[in-house]
N, C-alpha and C positions, 0 to 999 in steps of 0.2 A: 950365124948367130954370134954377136959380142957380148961376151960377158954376159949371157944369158937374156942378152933380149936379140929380137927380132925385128927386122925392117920392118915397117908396113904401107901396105900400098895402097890409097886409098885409088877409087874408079867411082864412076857414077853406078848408080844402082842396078843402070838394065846393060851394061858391060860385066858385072863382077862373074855371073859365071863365067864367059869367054874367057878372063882374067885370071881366073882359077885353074880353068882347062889348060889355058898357056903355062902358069905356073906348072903344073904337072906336068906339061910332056917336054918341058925346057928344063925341068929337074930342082926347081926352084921351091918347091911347098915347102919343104921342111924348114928353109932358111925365110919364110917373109910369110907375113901376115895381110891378107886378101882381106878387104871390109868396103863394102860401100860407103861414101862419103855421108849420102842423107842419116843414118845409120850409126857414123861414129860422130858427125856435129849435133845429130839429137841426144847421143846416149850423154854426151858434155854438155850439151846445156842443162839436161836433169840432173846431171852429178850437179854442176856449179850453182844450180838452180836449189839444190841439198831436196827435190823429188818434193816439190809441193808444187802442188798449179801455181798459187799469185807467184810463186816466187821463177816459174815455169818461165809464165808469162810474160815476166821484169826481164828476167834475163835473152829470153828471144827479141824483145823488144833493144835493148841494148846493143845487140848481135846486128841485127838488120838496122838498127841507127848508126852505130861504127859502119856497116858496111855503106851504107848510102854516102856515108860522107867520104870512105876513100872513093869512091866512084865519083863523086862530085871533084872531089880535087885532079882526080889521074884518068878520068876518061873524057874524049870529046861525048862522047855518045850516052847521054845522063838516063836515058830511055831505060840503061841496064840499071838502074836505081828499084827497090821493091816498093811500091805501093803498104806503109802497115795498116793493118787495121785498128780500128775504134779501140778494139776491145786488150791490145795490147800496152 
């Protein structure tokens, strides 16, 4: 811990217990913060989104357009682009 904050380590969601488990027997819990990814990008889009769906919706919508277009710029393989839907 620095100055009272904590590392944190983000994992995809179906590793974070195994990530937990390691953290504990590596002796690491106390010092870093375990979160799954899907998890801490939704809990930030509601925050920035200030917890209103249209505004849910604007902000995911924004998220997956920023990401689509670093993928167009920095990958060959455009396939990893997300599909949005209609309704965002």
């Amino acid at each position: 811990m620095t100055q009272g904050f904590r590392s944190r380590v983000l994992v995809p969601e179906n590793a974070l217990a195994a990530a937990v488990q390691m953290a504990n027997i590596l002796g690491f819990a106390e010092r870093i913060a375990i979160q799954s990814i899907e998890d801490f990008v939704g809990t930030n889009v509601e925050e920035v989104a200030g917890f209103s769906k249209s505004g849910i919706r604007t902000q995911l919508r924004i998220l997956l357009e920023e990401y689509n277009g670093r993928i167009q710029k920095a990958e060959a393989d455009h396939s990893l682009q997300v599909e949005i839907p209609e309704n965002l």
